[in-house]
PAVOVEX-459675 format. One record per residue (C-alpha): residue number from 1; residue in three letters; x, y, z. Coordinates in Angstrom, 3 decimals. Example, Ala and Ser with C-alpha at 12.3 -4.5 7.8 and 13.67 -1.06 7.14 Angstrom:
# PAVOVEX-459675
(1,'ala',(12.300,-4.500,7.800));
(2,'ser',(13.670,-1.060,7.140));
//
This chain:
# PAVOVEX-459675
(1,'unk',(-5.803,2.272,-16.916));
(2,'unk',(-4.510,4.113,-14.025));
(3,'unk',(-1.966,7.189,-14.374));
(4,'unk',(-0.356,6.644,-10.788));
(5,'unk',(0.549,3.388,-9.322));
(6,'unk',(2.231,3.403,-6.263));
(7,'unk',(3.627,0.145,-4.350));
(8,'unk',(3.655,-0.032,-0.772));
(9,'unk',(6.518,-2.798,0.359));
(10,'unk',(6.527,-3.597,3.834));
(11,'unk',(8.571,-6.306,6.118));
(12,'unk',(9.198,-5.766,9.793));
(13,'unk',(12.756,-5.627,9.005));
(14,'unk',(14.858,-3.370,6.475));
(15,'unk',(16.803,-6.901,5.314));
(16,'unk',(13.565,-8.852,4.704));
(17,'unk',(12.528,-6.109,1.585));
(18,'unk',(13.834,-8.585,-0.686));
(19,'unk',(11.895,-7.415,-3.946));
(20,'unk',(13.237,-3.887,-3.385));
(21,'unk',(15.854,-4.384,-6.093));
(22,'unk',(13.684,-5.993,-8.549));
(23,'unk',(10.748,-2.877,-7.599));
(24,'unk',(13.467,-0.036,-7.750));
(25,'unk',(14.266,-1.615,-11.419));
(26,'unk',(10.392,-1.278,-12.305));
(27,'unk',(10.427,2.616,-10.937));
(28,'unk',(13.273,3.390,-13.083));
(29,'unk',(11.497,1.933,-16.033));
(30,'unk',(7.709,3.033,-15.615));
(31,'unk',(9.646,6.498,-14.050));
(32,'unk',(6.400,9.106,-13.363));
(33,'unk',(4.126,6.761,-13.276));
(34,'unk',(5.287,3.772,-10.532));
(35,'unk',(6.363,4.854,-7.382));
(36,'unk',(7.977,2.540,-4.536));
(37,'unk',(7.222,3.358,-0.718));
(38,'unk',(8.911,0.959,1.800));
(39,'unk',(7.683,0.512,5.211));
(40,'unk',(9.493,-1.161,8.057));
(41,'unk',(7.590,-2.275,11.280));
(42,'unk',(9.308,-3.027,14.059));
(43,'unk',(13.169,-0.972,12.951));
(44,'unk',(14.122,2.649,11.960));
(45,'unk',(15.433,2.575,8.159));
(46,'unk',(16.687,5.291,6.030));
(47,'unk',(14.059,6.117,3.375));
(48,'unk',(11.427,4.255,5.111));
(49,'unk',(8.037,4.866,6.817));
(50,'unk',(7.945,2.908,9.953));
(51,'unk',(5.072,1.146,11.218));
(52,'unk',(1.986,-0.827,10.441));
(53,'unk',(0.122,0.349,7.133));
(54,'unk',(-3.010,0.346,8.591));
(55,'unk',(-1.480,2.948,11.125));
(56,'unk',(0.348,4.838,8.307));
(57,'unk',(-2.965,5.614,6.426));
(58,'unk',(-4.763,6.264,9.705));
(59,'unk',(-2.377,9.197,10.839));
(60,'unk',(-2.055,10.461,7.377));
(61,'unk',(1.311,9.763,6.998));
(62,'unk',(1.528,7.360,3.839));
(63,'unk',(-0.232,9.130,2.024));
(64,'unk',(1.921,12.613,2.593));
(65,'unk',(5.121,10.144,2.005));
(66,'unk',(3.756,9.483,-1.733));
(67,'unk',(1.637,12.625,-2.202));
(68,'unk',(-1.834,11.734,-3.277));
(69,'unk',(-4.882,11.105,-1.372));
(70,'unk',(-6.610,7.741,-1.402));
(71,'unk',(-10.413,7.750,-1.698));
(72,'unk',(-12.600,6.255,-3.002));
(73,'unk',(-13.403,8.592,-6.025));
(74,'unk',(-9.473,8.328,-7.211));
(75,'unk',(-7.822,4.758,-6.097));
(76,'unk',(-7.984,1.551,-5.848));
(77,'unk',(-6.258,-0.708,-3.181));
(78,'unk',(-4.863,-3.801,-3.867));
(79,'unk',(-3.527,-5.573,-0.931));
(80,'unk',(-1.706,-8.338,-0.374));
(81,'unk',(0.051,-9.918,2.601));
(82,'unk',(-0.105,-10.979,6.016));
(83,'unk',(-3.690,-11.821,6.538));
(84,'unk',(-4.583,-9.514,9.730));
(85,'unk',(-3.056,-6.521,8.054));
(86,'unk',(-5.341,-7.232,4.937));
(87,'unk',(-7.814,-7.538,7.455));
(88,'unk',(-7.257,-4.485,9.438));
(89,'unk',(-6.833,-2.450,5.960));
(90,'unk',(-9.729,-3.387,4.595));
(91,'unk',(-11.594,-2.305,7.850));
(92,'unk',(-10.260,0.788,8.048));
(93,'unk',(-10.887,1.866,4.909));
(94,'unk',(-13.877,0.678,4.849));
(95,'unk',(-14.930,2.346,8.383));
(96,'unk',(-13.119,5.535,7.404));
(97,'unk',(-12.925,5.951,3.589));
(98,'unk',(-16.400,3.967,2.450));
(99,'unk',(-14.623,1.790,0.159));
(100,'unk',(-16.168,-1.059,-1.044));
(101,'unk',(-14.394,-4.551,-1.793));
(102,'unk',(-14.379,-5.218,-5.852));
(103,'unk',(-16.202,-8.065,-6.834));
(104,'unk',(-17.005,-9.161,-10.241));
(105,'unk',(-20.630,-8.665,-9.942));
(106,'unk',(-19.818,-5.194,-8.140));
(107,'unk',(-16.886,-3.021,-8.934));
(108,'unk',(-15.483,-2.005,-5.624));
(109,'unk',(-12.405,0.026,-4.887));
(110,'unk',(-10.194,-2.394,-2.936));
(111,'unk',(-8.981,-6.407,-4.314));
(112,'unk',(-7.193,-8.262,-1.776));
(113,'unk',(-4.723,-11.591,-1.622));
(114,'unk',(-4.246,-13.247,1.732));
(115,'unk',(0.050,-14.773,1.121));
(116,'unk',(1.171,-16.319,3.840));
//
């Protein structure tokens, strides 16, 4: 259905990306069409964008780390998480992008998971 995917994993430390193996495995497999972009909060790591995501897409920088825009005409978020940065997401691309949430009865261009 979609010809990019592209997986943002973020922890607040480099140590607590514990899917990272299993994810790099997945880009090696789906290679061109999955791509893996960690994010680190509160350290500096190698290979990394640090920050909060909702920061990242604000500044531009996430999306010039995997090199396509997100908008509405083109993507759709999924997010999953921490519940405030779901939140705070879903704000600000709703305030700044004018996507919608997907529903069922509405096709939207962002699905979110609260994990906790």
């Amino acid at each position: 259905r979609f010809k990019n995917l592209v997986l943002v994993h973020a922890a607040r430390y480099a140590a607590d990306l514990s899917y990272l193996p299993l994810m790099q495995e997945l880009e090696k497999r789906y290679e061109g069409k999955l791509r893996i972009q960690t994010v680190v909060s509160r350290e500096t790591a190698a290979g990394s964008l640090t920050g909060r995501i909702p920061a990242l897409i604000e500044s531009g920088e996430l999306e010039s780390a995997i090199g396509l825009p997100m908008n509405k005409e083109t993507s759709h978020v999924m997010l999953c998480g921490n519940p405030q940065m779901v939140r705070d997401t879903q704000q600000l691309l709703k305030e700044t992008r004018q996507m919608t949430k997907h529903l069922r009865r509405r096709p939207g261009h962002m699905t979110a998971e609260h994990y906790w």
